[in-house]
N, CA and C atoms as a LAMMPS dump frame, in Angstrom:
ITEM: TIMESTEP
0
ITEM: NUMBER OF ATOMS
498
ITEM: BOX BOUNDS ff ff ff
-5.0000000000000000e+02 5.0000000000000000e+02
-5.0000000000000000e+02 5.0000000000000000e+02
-5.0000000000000000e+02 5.0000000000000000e+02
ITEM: ATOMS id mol type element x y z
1 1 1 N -270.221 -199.768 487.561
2 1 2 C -269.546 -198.593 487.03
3 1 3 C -270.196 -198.265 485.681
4 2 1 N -270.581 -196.714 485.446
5 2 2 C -270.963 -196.77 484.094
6 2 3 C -270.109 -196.577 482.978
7 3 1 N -270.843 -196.784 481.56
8 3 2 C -269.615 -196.751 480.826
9 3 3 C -269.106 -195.996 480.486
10 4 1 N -269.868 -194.307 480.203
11 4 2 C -268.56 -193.497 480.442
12 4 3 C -267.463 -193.391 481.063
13 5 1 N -267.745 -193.765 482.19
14 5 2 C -266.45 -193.608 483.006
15 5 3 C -265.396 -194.958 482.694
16 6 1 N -266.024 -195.962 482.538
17 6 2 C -265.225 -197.242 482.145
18 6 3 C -264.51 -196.764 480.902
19 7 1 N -264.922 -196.047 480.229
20 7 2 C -264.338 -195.725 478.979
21 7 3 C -263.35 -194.78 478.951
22 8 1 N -263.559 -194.085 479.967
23 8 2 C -262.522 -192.923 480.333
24 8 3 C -261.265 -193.841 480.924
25 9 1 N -261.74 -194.149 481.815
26 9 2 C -260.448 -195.185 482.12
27 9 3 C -259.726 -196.201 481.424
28 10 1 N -260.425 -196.901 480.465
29 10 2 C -259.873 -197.317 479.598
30 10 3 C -258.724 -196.308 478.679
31 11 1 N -259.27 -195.492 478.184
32 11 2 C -258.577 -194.652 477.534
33 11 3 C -257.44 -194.167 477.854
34 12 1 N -257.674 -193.564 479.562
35 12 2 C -255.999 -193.288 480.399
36 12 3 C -255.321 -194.288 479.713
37 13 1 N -255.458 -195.626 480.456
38 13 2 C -254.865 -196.402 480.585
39 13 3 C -254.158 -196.813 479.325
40 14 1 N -255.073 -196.53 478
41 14 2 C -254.293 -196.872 476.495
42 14 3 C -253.652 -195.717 476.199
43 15 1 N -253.678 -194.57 476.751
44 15 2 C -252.616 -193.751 476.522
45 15 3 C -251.242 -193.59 477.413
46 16 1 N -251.664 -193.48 478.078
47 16 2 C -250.381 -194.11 479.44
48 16 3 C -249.626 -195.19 478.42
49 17 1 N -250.031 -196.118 478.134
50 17 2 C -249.284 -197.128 477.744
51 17 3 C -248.516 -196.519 476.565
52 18 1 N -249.054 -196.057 475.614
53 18 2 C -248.636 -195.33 474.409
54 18 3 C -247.808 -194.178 474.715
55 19 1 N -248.181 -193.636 475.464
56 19 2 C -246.956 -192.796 476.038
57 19 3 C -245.182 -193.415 476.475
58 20 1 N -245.297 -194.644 477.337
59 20 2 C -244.205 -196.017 478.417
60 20 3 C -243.405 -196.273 476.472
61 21 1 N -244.739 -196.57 475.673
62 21 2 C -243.664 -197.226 474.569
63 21 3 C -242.96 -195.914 473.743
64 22 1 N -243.85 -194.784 473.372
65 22 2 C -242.594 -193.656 473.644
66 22 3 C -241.601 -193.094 473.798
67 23 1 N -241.664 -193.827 475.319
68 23 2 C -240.463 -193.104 476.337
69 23 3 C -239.466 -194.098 475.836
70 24 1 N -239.898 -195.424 475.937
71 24 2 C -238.874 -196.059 475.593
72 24 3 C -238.144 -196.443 474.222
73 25 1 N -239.095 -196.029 473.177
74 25 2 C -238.477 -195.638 472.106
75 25 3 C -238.197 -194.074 472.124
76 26 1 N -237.607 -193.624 472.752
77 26 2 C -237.242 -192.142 472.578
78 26 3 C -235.819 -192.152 473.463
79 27 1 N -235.581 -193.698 473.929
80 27 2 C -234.112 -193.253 474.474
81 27 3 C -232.962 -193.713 473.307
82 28 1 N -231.706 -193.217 473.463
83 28 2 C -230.989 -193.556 472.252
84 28 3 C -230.382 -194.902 472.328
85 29 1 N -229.824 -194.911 471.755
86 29 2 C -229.565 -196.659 471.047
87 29 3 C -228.467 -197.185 471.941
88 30 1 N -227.571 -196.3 472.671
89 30 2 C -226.736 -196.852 473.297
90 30 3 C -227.297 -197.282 474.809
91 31 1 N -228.228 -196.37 475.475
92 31 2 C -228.871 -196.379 476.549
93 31 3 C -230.001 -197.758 476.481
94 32 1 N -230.424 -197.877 475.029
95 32 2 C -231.227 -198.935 474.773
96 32 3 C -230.973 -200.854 474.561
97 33 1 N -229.68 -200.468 473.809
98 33 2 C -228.874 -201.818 473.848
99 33 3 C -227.833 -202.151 475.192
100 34 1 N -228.002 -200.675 476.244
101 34 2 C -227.251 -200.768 477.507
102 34 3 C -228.423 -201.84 478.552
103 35 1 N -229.872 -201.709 478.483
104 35 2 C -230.934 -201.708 479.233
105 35 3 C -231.031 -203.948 478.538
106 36 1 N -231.112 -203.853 477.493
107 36 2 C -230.957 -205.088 476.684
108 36 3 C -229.964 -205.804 477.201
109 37 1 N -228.989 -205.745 476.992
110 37 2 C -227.631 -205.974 477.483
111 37 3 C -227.523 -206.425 478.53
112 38 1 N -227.563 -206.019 479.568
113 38 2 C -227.736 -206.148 481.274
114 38 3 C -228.835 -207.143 481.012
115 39 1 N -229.931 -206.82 480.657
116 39 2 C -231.023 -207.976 481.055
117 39 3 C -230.321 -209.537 480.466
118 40 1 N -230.012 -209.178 479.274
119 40 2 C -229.386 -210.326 478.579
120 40 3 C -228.488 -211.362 479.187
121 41 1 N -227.691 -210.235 479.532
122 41 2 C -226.304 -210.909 480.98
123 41 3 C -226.846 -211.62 481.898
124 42 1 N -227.978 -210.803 482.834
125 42 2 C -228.411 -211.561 483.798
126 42 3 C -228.953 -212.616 483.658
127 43 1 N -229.755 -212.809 482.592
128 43 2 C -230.594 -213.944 482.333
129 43 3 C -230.01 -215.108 482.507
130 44 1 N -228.445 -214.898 481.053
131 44 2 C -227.544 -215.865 481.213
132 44 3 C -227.2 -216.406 482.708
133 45 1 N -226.909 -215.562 483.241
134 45 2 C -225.619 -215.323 484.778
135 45 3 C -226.921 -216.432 485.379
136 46 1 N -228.066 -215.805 485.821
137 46 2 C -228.838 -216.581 486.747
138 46 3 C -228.659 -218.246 486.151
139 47 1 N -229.456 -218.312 484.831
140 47 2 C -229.581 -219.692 484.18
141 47 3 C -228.491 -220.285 484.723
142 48 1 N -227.403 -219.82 484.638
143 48 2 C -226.078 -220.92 485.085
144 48 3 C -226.155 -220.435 486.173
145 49 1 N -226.042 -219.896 487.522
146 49 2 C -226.135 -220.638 488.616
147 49 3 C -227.217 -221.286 488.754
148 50 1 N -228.46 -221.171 488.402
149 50 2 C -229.646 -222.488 488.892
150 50 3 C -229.107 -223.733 488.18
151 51 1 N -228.438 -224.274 487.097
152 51 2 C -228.3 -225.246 486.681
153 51 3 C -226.738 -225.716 487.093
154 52 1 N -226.034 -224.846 487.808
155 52 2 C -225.021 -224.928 487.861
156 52 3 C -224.151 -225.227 486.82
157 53 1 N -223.986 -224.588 485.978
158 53 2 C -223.403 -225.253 484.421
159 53 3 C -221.513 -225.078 484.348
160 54 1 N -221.419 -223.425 485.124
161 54 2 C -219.947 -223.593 485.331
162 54 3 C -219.311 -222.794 484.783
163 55 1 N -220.114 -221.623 483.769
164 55 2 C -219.778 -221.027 482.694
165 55 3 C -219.039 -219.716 483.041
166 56 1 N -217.91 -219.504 482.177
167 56 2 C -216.976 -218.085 482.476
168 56 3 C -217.702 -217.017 482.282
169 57 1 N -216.961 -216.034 482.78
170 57 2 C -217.496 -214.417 482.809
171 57 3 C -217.603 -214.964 480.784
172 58 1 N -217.219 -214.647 479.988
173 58 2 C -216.505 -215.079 478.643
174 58 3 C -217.732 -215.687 478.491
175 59 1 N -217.755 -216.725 478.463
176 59 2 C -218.598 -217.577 477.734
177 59 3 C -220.504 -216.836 478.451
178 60 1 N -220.687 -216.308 479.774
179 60 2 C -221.762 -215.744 479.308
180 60 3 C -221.6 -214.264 479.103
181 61 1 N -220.883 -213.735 478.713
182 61 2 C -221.016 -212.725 477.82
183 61 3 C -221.677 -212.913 476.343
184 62 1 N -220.69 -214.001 475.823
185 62 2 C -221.188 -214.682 474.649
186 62 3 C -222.298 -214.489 474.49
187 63 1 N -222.607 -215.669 475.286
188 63 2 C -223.855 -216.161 475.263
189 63 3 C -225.192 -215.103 475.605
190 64 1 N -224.914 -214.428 475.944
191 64 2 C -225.765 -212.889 476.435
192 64 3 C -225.509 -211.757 475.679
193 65 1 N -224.877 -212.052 474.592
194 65 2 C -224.388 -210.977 472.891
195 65 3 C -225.551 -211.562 472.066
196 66 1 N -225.266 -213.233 472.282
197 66 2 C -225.9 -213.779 470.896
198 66 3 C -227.585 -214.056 471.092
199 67 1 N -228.131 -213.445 473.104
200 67 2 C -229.659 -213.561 472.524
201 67 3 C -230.104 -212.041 472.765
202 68 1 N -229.429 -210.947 473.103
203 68 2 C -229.514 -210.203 473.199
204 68 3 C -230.45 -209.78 472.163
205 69 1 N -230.161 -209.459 470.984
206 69 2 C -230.909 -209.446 469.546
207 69 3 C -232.767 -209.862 470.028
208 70 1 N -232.775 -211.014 469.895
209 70 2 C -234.415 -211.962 470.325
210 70 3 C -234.778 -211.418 471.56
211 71 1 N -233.938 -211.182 472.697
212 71 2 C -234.469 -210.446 473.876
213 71 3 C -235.145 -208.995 473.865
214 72 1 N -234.815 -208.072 472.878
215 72 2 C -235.042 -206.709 472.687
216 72 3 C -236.261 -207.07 471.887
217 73 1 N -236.366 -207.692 470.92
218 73 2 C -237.564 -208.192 470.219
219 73 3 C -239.049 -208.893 470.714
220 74 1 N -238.669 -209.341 471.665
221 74 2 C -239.782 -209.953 472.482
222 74 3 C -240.26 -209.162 473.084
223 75 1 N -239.928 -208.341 474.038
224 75 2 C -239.871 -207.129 474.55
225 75 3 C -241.084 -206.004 473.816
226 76 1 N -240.426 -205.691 472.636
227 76 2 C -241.31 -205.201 471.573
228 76 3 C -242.459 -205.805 471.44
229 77 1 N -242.078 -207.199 471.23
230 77 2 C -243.619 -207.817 470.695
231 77 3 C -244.566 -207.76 471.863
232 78 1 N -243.674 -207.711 473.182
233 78 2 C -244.63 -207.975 475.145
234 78 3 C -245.677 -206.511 474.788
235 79 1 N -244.654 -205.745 474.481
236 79 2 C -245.058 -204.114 474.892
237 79 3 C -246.668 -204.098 473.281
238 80 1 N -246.375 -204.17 472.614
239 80 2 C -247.653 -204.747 471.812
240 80 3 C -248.905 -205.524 471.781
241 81 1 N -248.596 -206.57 472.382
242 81 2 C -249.559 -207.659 472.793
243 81 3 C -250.444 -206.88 473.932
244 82 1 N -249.687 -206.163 474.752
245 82 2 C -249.818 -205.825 475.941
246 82 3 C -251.122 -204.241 475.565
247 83 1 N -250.484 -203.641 474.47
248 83 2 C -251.18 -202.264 473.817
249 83 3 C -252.432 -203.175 473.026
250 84 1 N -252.527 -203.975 472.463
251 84 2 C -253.184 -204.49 471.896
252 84 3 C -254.432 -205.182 472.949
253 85 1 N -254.113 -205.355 473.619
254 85 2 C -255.111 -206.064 474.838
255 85 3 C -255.795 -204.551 475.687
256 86 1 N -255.06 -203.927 475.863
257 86 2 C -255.579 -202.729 476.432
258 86 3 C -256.768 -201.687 475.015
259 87 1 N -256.283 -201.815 473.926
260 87 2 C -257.018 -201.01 472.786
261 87 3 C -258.52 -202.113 472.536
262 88 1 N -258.138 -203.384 472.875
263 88 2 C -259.189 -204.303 472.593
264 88 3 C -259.978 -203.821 473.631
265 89 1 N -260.21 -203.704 474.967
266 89 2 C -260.999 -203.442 475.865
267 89 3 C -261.429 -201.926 475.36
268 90 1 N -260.654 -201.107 475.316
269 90 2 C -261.154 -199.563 475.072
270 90 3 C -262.323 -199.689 473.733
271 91 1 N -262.045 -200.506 473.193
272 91 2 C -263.002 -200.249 471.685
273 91 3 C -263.822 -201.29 472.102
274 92 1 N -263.882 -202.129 472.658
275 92 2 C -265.06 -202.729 473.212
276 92 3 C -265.98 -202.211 473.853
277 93 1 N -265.568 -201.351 475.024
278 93 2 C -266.177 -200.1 475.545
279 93 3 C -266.969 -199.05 474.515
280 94 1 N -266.424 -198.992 473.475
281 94 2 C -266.896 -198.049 472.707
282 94 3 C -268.235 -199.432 471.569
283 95 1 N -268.224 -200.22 471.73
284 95 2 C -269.144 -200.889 471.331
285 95 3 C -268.758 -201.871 470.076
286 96 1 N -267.523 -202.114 469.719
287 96 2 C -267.04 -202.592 468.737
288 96 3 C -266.965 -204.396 469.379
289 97 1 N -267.722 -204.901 468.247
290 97 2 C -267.652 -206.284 468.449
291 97 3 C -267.285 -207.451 467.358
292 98 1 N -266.774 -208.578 467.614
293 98 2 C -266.832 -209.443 466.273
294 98 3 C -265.398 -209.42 465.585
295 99 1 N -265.292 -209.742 464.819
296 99 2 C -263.833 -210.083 463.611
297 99 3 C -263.51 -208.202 463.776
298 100 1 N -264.627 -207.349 463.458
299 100 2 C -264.192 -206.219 463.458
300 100 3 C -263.178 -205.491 464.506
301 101 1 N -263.781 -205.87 465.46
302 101 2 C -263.074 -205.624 466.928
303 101 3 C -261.484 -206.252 466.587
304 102 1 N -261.161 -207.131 466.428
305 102 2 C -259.594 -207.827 466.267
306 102 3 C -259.106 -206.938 465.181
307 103 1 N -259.722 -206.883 464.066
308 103 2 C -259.476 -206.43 462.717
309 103 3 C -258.949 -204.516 463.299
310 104 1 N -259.775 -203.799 464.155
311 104 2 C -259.522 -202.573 464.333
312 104 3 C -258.527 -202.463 465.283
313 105 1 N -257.992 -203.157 466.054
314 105 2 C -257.205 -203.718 467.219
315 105 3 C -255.697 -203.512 466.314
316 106 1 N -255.632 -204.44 465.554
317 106 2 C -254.542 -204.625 464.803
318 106 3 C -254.151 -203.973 463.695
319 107 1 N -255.009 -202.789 463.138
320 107 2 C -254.689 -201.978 462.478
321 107 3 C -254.326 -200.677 463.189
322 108 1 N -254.958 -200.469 464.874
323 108 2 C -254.482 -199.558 465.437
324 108 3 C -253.467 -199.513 465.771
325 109 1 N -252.971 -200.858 466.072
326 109 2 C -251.657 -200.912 466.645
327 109 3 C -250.486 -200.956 465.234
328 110 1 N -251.037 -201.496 464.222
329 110 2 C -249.65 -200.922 463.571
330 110 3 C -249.802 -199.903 463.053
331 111 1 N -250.611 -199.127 462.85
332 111 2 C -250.595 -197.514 462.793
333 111 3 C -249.503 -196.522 464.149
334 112 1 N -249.857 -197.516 465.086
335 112 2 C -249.116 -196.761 465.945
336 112 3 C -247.684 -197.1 466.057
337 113 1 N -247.682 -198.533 465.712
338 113 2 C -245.936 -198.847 465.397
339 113 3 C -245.825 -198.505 464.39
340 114 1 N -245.707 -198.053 463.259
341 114 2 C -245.604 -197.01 462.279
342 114 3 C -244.995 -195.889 462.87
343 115 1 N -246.002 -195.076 463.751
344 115 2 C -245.725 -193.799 464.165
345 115 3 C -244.437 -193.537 464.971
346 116 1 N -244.417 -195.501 465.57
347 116 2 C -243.266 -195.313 466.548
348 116 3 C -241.809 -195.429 465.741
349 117 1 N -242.148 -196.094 464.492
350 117 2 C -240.907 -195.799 463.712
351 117 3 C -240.341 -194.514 463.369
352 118 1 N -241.349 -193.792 462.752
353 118 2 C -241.066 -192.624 462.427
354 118 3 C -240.015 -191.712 463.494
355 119 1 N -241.016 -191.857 464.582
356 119 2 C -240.282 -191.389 465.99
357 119 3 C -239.245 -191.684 466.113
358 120 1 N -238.555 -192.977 465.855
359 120 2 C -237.137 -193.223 465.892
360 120 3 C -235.927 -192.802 465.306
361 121 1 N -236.836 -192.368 464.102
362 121 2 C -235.599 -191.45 463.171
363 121 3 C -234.752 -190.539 463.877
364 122 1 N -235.597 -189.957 465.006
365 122 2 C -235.258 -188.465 465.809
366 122 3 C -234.647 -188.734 466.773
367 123 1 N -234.746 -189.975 467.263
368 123 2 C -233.277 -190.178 468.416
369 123 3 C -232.326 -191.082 467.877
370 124 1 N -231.542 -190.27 468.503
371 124 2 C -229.786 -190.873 468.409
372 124 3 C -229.65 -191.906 468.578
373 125 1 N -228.895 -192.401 467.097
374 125 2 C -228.569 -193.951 466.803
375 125 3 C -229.395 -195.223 466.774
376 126 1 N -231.544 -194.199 466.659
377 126 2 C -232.039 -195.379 466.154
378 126 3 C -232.727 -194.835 464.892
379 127 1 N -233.064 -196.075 464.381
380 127 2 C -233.712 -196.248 463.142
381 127 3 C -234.835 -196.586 462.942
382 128 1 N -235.994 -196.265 462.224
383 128 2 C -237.223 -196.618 462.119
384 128 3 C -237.087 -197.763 460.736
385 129 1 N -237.813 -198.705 460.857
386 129 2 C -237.33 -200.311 460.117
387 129 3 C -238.794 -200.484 459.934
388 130 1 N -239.27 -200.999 458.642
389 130 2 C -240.735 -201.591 458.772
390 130 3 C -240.819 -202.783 458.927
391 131 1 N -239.347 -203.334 459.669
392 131 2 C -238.869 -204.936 459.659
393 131 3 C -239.985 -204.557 461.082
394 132 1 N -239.415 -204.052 462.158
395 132 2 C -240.147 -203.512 463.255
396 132 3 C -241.466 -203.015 463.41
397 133 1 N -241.937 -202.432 462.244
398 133 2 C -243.697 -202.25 462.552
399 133 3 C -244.08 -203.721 462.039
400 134 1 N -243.997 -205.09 461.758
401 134 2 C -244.495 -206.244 461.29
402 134 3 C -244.123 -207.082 462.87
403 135 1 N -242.88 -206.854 463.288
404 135 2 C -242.736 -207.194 464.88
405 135 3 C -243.295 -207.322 465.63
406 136 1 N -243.47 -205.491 465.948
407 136 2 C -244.129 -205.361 466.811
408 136 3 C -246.125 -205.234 466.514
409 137 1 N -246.6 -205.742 465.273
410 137 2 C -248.045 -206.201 464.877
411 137 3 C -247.991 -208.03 465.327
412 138 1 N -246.933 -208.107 465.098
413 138 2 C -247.151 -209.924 465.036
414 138 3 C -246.992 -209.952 466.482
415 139 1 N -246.636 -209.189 467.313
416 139 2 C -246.537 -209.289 469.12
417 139 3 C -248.102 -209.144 469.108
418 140 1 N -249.062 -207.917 468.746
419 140 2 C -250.331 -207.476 468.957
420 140 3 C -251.142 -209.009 468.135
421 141 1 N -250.686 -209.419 467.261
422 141 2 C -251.186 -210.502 466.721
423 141 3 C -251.291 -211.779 467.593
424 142 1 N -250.122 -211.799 468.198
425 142 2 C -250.401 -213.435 469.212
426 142 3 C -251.11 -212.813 470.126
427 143 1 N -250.677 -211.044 470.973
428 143 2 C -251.751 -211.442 472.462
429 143 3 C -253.153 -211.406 471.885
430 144 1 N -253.443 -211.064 470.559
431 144 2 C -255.021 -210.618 470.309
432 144 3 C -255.447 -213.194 470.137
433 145 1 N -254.287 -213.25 469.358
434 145 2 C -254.95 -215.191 469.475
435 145 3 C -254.94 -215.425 471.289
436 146 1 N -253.938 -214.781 471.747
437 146 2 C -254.319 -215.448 473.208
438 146 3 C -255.344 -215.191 474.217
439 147 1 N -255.652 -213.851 473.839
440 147 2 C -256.641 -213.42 474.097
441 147 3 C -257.655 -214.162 474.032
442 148 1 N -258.231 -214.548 472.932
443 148 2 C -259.545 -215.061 471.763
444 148 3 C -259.602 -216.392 472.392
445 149 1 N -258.009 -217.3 472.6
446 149 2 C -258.912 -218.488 472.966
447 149 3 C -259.248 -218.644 474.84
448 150 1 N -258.313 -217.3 475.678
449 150 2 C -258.852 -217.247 476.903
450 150 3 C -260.233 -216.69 477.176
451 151 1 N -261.021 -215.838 476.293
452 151 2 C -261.929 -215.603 475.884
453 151 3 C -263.025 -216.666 475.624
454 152 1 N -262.56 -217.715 474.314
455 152 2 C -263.334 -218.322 474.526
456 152 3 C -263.696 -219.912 475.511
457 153 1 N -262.35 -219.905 476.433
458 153 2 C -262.205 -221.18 477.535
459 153 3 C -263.231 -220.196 478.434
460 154 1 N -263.441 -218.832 478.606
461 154 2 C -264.387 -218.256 479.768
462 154 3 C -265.275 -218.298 478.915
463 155 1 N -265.674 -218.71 478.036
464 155 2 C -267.321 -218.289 477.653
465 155 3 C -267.694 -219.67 477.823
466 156 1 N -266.54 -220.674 477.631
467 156 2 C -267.409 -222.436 477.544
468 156 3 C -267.29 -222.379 479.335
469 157 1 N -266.883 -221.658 479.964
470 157 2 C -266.983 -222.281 480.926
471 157 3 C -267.727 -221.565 481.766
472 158 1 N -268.131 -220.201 481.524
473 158 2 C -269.354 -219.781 481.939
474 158 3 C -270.974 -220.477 481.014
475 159 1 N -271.301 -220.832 480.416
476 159 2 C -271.915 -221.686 479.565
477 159 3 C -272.542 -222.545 480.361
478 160 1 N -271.29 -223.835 480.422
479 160 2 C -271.408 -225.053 481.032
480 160 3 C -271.435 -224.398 482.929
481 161 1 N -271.322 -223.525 483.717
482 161 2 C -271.466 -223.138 484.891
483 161 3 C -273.31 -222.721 484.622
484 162 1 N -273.798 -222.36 483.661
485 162 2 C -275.206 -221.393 483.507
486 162 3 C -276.012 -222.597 483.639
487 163 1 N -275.656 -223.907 482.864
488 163 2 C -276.725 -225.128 481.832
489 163 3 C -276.29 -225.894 483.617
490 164 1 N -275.484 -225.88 484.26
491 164 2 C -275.432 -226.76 485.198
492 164 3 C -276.162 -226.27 486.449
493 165 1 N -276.303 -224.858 486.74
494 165 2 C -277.099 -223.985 487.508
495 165 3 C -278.884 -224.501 487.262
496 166 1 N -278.779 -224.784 485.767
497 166 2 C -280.459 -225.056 485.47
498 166 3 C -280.949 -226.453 485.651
């Protein structure tokens, strides 16, 4: 495939994504902690039937209030890591290599969680927090380390596949 076109596709694909985080920061806060919520519940609900633990409607409610919070947050940080891995390939495409490449990765992305704060001002009952653009950078921050060292387990192991070929 050549690289224009690899690059074009790349690009959909990092805007598409930038668009998904958008949408989902553009719904309001009740629809948003409704979507949280439910996941939260279930998580609980399943965990106790696989372990069979025994627990009341009550107690996982609780318990699905109090991770609710860390669940919406991870989430954030997934949807980052996730933009961050997709912007790393697009600017690779475009020829960016080295510390620079990570370094432009992670300034794009909190430029854009920035933007997504801002955006939040404008729907109902959320708030734009710069607690949240450091969040959602430190999400783009681990997938860009997980990246780097799956990166470099395929380079030792294409390496040692090349020197064993010879």
């Amino acid at each position: 495939m050549n690289k224009t076109v690899m690059r074009l596709i790349l690009g959909i694909m990092l805007a598409g994504w930038m668009i998904i985080i958008f949408w989902f920061s553009n719904q309001p806060a009740t629809e948003s902690s409704e979507i949280s919520g439910t996941i939260s519940y279930r998580l609980v609900e399943d965990t106790d039937d696989i372990f069979n633990w025994g627990l009341t409607a009550e107690q996982i409610r609780k318990i699905a209030g109090n991770i609710e919070y860390p669940i919406r947050k991870a989430a954030h940080m997934t949807e980052y890591a996730i933009l961050g891995w997709i912007a790393f390939a697009f600017l690779g495409s475009c020829g960016i290599r080295g510390k620079m490449h990570y370094i432009a990765v992670l300034g794009f992305n909190f430029c854009y969680a920035s933007t997504d704060e801002i955006h939040q001002l404008f729907s109902p009952g959320r708030s734009g927090q710069f607690k949240d653009v450091c969040i959602d950078t430190a999400g783009t921050a681990i997938g860009l380390l997980l990246l780097a060292i799956l990166l470099k387990i395929g380079r030792r192991h294409c390496a040692k596949s090349a020197h064993t070929l010879q």
